[in-house]
LUMMAR-859011 format. One record per residue (C-alpha): x, y, z. Coordinates in steps of 0.2 Angstrom, whole numbers. Layout:
! LUMMAR-859011
<pt x="X" y="Y" z="Z"/>
...
END
This chain:
! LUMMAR-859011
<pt x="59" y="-85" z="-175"/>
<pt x="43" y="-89" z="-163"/>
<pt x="58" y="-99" z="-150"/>
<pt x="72" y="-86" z="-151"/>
<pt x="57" y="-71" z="-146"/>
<pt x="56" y="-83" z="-131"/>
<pt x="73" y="-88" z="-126"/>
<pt x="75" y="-67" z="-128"/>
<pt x="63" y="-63" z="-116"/>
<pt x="68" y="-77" z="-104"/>
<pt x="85" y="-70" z="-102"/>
<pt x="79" y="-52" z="-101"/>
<pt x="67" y="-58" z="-88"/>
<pt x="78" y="-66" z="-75"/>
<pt x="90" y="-55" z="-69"/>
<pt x="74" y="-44" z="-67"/>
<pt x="65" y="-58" z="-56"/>
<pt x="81" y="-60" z="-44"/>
<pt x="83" y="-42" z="-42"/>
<pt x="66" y="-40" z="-37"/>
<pt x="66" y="-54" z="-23"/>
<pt x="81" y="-45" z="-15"/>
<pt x="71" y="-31" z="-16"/>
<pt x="55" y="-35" z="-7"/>
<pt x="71" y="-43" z="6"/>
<pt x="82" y="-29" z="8"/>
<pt x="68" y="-16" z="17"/>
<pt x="60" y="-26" z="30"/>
<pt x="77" y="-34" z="34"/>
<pt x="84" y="-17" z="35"/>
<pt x="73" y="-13" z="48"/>
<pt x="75" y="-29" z="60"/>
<pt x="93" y="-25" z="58"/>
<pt x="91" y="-5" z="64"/>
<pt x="80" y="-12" z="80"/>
<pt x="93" y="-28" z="85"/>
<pt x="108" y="-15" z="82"/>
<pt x="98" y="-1" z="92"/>
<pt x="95" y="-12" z="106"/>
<pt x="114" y="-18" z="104"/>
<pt x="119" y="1" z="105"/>
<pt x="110" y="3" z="121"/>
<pt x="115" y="-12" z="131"/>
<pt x="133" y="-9" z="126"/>
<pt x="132" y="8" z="134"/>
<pt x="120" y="6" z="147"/>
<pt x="124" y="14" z="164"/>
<pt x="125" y="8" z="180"/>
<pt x="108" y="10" z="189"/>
<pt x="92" y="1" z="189"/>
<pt x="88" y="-14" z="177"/>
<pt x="69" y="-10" z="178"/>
<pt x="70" y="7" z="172"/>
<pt x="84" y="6" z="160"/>
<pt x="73" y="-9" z="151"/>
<pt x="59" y="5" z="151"/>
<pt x="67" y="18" z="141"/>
<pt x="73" y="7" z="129"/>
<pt x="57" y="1" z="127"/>
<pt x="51" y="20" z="123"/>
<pt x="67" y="23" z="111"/>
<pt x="64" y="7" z="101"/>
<pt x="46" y="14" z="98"/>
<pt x="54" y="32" z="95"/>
<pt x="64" y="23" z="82"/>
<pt x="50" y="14" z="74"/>
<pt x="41" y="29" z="71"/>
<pt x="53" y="37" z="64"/>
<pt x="56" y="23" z="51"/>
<pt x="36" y="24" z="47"/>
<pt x="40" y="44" z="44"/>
<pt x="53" y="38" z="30"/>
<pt x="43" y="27" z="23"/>
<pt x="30" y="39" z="18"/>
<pt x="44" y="53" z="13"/>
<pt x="36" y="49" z="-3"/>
<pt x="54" y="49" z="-9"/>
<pt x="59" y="39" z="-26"/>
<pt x="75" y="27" z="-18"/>
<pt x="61" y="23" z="0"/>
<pt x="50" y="16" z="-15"/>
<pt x="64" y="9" z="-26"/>
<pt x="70" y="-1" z="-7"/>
<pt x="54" y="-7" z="-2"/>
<pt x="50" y="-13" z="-21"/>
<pt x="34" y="1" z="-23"/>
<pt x="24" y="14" z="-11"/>
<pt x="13" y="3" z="-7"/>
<pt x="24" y="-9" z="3"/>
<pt x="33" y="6" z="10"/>
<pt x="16" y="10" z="13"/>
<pt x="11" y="-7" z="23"/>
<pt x="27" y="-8" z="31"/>
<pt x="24" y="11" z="35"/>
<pt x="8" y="6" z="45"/>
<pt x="18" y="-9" z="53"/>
<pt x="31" y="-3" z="60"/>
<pt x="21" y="14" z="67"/>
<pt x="8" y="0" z="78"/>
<pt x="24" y="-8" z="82"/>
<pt x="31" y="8" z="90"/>
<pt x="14" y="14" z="96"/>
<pt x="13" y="-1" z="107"/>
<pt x="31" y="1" z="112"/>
<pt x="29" y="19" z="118"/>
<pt x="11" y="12" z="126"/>
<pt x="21" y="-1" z="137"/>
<pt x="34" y="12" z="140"/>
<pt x="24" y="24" z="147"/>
<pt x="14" y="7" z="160"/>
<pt x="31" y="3" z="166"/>
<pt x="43" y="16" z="168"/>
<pt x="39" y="32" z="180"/>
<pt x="54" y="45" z="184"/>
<pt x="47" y="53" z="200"/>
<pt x="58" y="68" z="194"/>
<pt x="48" y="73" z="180"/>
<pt x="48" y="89" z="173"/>
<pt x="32" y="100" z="173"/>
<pt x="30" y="98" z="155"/>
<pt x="37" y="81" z="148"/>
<pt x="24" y="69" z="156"/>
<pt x="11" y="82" z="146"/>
<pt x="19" y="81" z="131"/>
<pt x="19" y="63" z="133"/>
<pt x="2" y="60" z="136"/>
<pt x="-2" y="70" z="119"/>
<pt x="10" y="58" z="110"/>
<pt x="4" y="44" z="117"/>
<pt x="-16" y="49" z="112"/>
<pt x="-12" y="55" z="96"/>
<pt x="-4" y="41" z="91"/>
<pt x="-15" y="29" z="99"/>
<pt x="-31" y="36" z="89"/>
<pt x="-21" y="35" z="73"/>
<pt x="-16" y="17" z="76"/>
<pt x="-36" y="12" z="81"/>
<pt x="-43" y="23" z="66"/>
<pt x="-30" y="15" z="54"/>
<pt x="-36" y="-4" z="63"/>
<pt x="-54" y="2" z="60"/>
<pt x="-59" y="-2" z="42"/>
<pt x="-51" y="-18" z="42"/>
<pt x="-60" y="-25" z="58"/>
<pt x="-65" y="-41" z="49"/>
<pt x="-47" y="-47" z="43"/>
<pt x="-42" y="-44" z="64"/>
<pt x="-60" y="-52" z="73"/>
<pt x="-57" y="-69" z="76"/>
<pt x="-69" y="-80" z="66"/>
<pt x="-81" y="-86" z="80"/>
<pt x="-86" y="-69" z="85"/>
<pt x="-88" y="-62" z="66"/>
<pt x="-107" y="-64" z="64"/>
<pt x="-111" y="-55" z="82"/>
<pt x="-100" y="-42" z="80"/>
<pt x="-105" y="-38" z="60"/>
<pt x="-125" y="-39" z="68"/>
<pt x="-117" y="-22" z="81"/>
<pt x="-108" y="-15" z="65"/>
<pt x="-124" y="-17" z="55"/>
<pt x="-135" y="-4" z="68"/>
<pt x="-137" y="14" z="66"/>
<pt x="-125" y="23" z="78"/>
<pt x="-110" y="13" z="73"/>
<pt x="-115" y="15" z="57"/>
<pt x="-113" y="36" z="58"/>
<pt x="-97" y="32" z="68"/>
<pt x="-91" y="21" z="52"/>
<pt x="-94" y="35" z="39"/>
<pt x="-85" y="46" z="48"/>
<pt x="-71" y="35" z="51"/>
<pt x="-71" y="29" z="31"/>
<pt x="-69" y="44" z="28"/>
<pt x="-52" y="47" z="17"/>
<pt x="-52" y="64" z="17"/>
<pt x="-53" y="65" z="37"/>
<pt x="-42" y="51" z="42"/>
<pt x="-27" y="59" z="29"/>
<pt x="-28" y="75" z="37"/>
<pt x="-27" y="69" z="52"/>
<pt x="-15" y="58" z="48"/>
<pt x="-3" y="71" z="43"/>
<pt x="-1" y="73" z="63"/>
<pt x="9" y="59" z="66"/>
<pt x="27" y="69" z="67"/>
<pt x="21" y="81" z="76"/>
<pt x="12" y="67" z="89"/>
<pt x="29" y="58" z="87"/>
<pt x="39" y="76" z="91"/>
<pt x="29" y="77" z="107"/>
<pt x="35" y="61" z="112"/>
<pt x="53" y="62" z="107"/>
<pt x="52" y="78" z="118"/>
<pt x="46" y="69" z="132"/>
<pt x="62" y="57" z="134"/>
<pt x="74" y="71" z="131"/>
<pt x="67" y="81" z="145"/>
<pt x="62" y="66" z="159"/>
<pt x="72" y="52" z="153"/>
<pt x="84" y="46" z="168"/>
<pt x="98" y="37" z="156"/>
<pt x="104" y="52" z="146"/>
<pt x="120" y="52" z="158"/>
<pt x="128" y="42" z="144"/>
<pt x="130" y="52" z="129"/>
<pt x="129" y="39" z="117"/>
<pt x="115" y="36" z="123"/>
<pt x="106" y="51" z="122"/>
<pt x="116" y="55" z="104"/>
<pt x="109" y="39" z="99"/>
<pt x="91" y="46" z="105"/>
<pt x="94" y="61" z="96"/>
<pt x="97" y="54" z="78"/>
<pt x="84" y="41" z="76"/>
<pt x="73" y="53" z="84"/>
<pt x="78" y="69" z="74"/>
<pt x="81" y="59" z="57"/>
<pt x="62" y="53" z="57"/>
<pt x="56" y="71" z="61"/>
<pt x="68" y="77" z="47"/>
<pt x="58" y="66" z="34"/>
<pt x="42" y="71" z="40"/>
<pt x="47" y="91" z="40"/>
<pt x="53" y="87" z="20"/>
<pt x="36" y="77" z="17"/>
<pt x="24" y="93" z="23"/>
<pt x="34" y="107" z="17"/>
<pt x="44" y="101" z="2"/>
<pt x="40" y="86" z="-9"/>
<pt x="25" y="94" z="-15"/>
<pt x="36" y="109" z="-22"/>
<pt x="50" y="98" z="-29"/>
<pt x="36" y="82" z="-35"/>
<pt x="35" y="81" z="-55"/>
<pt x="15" y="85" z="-59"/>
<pt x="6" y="84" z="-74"/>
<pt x="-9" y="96" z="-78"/>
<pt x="-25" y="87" z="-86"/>
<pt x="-43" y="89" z="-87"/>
<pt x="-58" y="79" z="-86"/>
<pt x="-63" y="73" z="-104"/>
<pt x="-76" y="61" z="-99"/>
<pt x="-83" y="54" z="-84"/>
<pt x="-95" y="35" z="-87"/>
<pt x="-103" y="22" z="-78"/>
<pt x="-95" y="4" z="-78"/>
<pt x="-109" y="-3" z="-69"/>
<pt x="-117" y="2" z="-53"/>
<pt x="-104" y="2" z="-43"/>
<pt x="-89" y="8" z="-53"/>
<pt x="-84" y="23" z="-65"/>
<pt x="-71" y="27" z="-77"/>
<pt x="-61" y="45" z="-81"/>
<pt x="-54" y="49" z="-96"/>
<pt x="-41" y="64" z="-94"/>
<pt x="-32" y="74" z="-106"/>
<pt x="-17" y="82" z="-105"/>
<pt x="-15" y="101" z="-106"/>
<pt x="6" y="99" z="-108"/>
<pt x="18" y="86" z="-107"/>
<pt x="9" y="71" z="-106"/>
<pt x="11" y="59" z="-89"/>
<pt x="22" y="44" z="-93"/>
<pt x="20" y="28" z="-84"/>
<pt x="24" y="8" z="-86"/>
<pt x="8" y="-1" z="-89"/>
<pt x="2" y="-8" z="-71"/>
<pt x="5" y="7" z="-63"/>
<pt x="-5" y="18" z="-53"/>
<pt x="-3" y="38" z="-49"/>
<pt x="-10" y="49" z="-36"/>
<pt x="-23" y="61" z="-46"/>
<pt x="-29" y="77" z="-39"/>
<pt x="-46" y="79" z="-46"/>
<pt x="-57" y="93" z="-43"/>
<pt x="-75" y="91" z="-41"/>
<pt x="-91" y="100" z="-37"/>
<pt x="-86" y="98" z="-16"/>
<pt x="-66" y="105" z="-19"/>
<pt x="-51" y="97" z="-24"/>
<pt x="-50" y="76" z="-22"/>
<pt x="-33" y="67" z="-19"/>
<pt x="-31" y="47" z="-23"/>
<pt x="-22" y="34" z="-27"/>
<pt x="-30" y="26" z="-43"/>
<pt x="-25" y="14" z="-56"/>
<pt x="-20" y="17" z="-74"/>
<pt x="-31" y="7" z="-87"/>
<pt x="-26" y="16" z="-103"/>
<pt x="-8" y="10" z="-112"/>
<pt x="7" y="24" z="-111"/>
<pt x="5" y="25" z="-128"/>
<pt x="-12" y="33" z="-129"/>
<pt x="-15" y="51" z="-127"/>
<pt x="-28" y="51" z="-115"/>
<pt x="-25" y="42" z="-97"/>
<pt x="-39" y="30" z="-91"/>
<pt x="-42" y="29" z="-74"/>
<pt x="-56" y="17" z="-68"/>
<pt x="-64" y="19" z="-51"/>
<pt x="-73" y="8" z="-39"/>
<pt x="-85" y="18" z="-26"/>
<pt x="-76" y="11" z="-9"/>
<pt x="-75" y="28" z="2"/>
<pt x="-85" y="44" z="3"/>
<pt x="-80" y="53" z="-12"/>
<pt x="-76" y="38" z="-26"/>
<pt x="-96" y="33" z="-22"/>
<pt x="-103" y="50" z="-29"/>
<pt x="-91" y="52" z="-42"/>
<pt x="-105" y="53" z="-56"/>
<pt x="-111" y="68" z="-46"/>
<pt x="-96" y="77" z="-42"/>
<pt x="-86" y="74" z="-56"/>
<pt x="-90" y="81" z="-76"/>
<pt x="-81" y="84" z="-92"/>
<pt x="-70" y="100" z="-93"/>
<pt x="-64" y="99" z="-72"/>
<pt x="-43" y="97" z="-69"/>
<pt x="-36" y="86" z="-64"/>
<pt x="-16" y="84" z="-59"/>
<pt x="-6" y="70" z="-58"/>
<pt x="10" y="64" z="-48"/>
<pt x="23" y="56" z="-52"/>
<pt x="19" y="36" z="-57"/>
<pt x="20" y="23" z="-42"/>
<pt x="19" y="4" z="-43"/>
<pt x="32" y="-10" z="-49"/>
<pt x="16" y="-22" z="-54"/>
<pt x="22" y="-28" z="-70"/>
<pt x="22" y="-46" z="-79"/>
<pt x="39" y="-46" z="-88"/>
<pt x="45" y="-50" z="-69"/>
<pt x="38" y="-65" z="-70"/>
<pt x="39" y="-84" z="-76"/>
<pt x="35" y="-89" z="-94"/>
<pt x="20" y="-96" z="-84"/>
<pt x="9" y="-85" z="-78"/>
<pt x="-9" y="-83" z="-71"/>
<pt x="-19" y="-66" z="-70"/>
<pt x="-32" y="-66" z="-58"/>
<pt x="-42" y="-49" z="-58"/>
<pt x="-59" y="-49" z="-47"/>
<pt x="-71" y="-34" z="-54"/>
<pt x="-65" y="-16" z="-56"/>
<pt x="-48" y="-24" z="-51"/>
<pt x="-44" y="-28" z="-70"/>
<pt x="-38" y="-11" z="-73"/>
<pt x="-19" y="-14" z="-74"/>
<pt x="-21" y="-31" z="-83"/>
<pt x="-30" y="-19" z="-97"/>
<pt x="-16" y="-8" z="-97"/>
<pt x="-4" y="-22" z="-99"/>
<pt x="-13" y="-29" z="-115"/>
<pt x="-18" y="-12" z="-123"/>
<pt x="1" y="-9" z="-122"/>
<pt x="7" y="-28" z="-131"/>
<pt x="10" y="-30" z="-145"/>
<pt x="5" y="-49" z="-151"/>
<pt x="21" y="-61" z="-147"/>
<pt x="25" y="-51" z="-132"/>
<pt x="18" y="-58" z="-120"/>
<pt x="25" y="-74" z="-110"/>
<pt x="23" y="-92" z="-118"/>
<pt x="9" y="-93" z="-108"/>
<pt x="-4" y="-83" z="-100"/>
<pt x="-22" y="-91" z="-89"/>
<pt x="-31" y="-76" z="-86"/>
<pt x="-46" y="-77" z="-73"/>
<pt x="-57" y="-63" z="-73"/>
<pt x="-71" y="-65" z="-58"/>
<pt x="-85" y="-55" z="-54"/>
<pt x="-101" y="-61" z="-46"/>
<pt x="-115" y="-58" z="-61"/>
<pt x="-106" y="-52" z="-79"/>
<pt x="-90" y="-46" z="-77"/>
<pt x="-89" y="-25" z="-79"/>
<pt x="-77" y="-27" z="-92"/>
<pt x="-77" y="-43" z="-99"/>
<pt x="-82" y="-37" z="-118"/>
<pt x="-66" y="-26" z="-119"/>
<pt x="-55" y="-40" z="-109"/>
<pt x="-62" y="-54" z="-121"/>
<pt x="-57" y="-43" z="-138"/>
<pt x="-39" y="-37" z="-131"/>
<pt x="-36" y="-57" z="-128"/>
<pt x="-41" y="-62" z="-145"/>
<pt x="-26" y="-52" z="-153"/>
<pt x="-14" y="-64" z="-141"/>
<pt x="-11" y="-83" z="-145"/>
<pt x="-3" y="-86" z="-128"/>
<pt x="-18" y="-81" z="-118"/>
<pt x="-33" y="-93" z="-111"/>
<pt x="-45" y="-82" z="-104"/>
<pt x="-57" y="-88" z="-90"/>
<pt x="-71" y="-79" z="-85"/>
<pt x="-78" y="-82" z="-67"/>
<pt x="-97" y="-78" z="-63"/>
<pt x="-98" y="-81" z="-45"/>
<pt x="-116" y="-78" z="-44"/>
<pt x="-117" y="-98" z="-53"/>
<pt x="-102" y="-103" z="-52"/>
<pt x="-90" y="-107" z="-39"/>
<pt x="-78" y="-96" z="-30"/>
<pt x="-63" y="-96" z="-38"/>
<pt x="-49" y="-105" z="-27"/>
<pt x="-31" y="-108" z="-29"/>
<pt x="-36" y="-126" z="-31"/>
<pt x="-46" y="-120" z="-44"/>
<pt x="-34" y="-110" z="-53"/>
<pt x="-21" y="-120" z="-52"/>
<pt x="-29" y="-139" z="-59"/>
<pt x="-35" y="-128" z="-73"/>
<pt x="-18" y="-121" z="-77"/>
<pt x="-7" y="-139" z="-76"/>
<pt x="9" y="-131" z="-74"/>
<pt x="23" y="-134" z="-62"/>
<pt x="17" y="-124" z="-48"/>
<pt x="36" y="-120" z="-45"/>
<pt x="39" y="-113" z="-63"/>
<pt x="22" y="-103" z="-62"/>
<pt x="20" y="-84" z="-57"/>
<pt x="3" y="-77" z="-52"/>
<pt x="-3" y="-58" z="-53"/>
<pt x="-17" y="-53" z="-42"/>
<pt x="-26" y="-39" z="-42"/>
<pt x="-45" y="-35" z="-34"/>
<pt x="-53" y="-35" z="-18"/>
<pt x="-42" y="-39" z="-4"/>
<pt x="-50" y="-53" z="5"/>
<pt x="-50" y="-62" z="-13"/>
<pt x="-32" y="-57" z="-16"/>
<pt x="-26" y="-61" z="2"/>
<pt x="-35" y="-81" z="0"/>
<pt x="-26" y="-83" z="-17"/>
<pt x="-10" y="-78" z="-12"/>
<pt x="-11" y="-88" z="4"/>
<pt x="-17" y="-102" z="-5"/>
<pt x="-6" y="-103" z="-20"/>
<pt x="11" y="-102" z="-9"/>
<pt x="8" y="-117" z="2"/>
<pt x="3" y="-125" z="-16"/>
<pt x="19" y="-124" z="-20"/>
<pt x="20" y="-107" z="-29"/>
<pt x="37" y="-99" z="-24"/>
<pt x="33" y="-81" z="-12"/>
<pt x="43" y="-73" z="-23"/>
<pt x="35" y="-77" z="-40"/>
<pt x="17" y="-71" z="-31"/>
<pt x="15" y="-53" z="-37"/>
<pt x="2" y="-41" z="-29"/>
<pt x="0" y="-23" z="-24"/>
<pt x="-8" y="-15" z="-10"/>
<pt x="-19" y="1" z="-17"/>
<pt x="-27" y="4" z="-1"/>
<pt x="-12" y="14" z="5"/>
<pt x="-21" y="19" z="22"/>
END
């Protein structure tokens, strides 16, 4: 009985494995083919005239046409999420692509003059331009460390530490500001696209300038259906607050109950929650903890940004709450009979949903789970009883504050497994996940069988 639940699951599993490799393919290959065949486009139909110039301007549409992918990406969409394999990659290939065609438009605009402008279209362009120039530099900012090189870390964390750029980095953390500010970029990007249909000097060609047109107009399409329709047309769900507790100093967690048809969601997954507080209404991306089976949704929250860090302040039994559709394809039956968790802190949540969700027998034939925290992990009692009810499961917990950090090395001599017949699902502070995944890969784990999701969707 015990071998035909596995040889069932096995087969249920692969298809589902291989579909989700050409998945997390078919987006970003989408795109490198859009630019090659853009650029093919233009070269086949470029008129006679000067090389320097025409180069220019094809600069400035390949940007125009980057952006315009980053406005699809974040149409919020169901089949943009479905193509890029989850919101969150839409949501990091979103931020890619829009520095990628930021930069394009920058060296446009340094190496292509028309000294036949218009009045108006070198204005409109130099708003473009700074609009999305401070977007791209604000979107850059909290992730300084990941992009200084490593010499130069410890003088420029000592600059970061004093008390101006301190201010400055509130204010620039601050979620609420940077996405209402970031709700600019179509119009920043319409101000642009603008620009070359009024000064550009190749428009002679109609295909050309047909071809301007529709990447152009197709991107500001999306944006004009993401500002003015997908909030009417998105499937909510009306809760309210039931309890609101500390985790430990640093993290909280929200019990919501529904006041209708209950939100339904595959364990892993997280949802976007408008909650109201003491300050006005609060939009974020958190993740589920609580099983789809339970009446109440858990959502678990670490105090990262302005408004998470005062959540015990702000936020008190009996406030609503609504919640968007589910997001997320973070799920373990995608994976390997062999499998490693690896949750660091608050970043356990979707693992506890996953086992408050199976049943005993169905999880894989084998499951490592590390869970790491420096001093007592927040959740360790509850994680340590869910296990107990599942005879696949080794669960390792990691004190950092005496122990090691833990390493792929680490996690990988402890598990003795084939390192191509494993999977590994990650899941906490970025710099710990970015190491492992790194790590585990040129050990030998297969890309594809590395599972992760980016919840920091800025």
């Amino acid at each position: 009985m015990w071998g035909m639940a596995i040889d069932t699951a096995v087969r249920h599993r692969r298809p589902y494995r291989g579909a989700h490799l050409i998945t997390r393919l078919v987006g970003p290959l989408t795109i490198a083919a859009l630019v090659v065949a853009f650029a093919l486009l233009w070269l086949v139909a470029r008129p006679l005239g000067d090389v320097g110039q025409f180069v220019g301007q094809l600069i400035g549409a390949e940007g125009v046409l980057l952006l315009s992918v980053g406005l699809v990406l974040i149409s919020t969409l169901r089949w943009v999420e479905q193509f890029f394999d989850g919101v969150d990659k839409a949501a990091v290939w979103h931020r890619r692509v829009a520095i990628a065609g930021t930069i394009l438009i920058g060296v446009h605009i340094a190496s292509t003059g028309n000294p036949n402008a218009t009045q108006l279209g070198p204005t409109l362009g130099t708003i473009g331009i700074v609009g999305l120039a401070t977007l791209t530099v604000w979107a850059i900012a909290p992730r300084w460390r990941s992009i200084t090189p490593r010499p130069l870390r410890g003088p420029v964390e000592r600059v970061m530490e004093t008390a101006p750029v301190r201010l400055v980095g509130r204010w620039v953390g601050s979620y609420g500001l940077w996405r209402g500010f970031h709700r600019l970029t179509g119009v920043f990007l319409a101000f642009g696209f603008v620009h070359g249909l009024m000064d550009a000097t190749l428009f002679g060609s109609p295909l050309l300038r047909w071809s301007y047109v529709a990447v152009g107009g197709i991107g500001l399409a999306f944006y004009v259906y993401r500002e003015l329709l997908a909030r009417r047309l998105a499937q909510t769900h009306d809760y309210e607050v039931s309890s609101v507790a500390p985790i430990d100093d640093a993290a909280f967690e929200i019990w919501l109950r529904p006041l209708g048809d209950r939100f339904a969601f595959r364990p892993g997954q997280f949802a976007l929650v408008n909650l109201e507080a003491r300050d006005g209404w609060h939009r974020h991306p958190f993740t589920i903890a609580s099983a789809p089976q339970e009446k109440e949704v858990r959502i678990t929250v670490r105090a990262l940004g302005d408004f998470t860090s005062s959540i015990g302040e702000l936020v008190a039994p009996g406030m609503p709450a609504v919640i968007s559709s589910p997001q997320g394809h973070f799920d373990f039956t995608r994976g390997t009979e062999h499998q490693v968790w690896v949750a660091g802190g608050i970043g356990v949540a979707p693992m506890l949903s996953w086992l408050r969700s199976a049943k005993p027998g169905e999880l894989p034939h084998r499951v490592d789970f590390f869970y790491t925290a420096r001093g007592p992990a927040p959740l360790a009692d509850e994680v340590s009883h869910l296990a107990e009810h599942h005879d696949e499961m080794r669960l390792h917990l990691v004190d950092t504050a005496t122990d090691p950090r833990l390493t792929a090395e680490h996690v990988l001599a402890t598990v003795d497994v084939d390192s191509r017949e494993l999977s590994a699902f990650l899941c906490g502070p970025e710099p710990m996940v970015n190491a492992l995944q790194r790590d585990l890969v040129r050990a030998g784990v297969k890309p594809a069988n590395v599972h992760r999701e980016y919840y920091n969707l800025r």
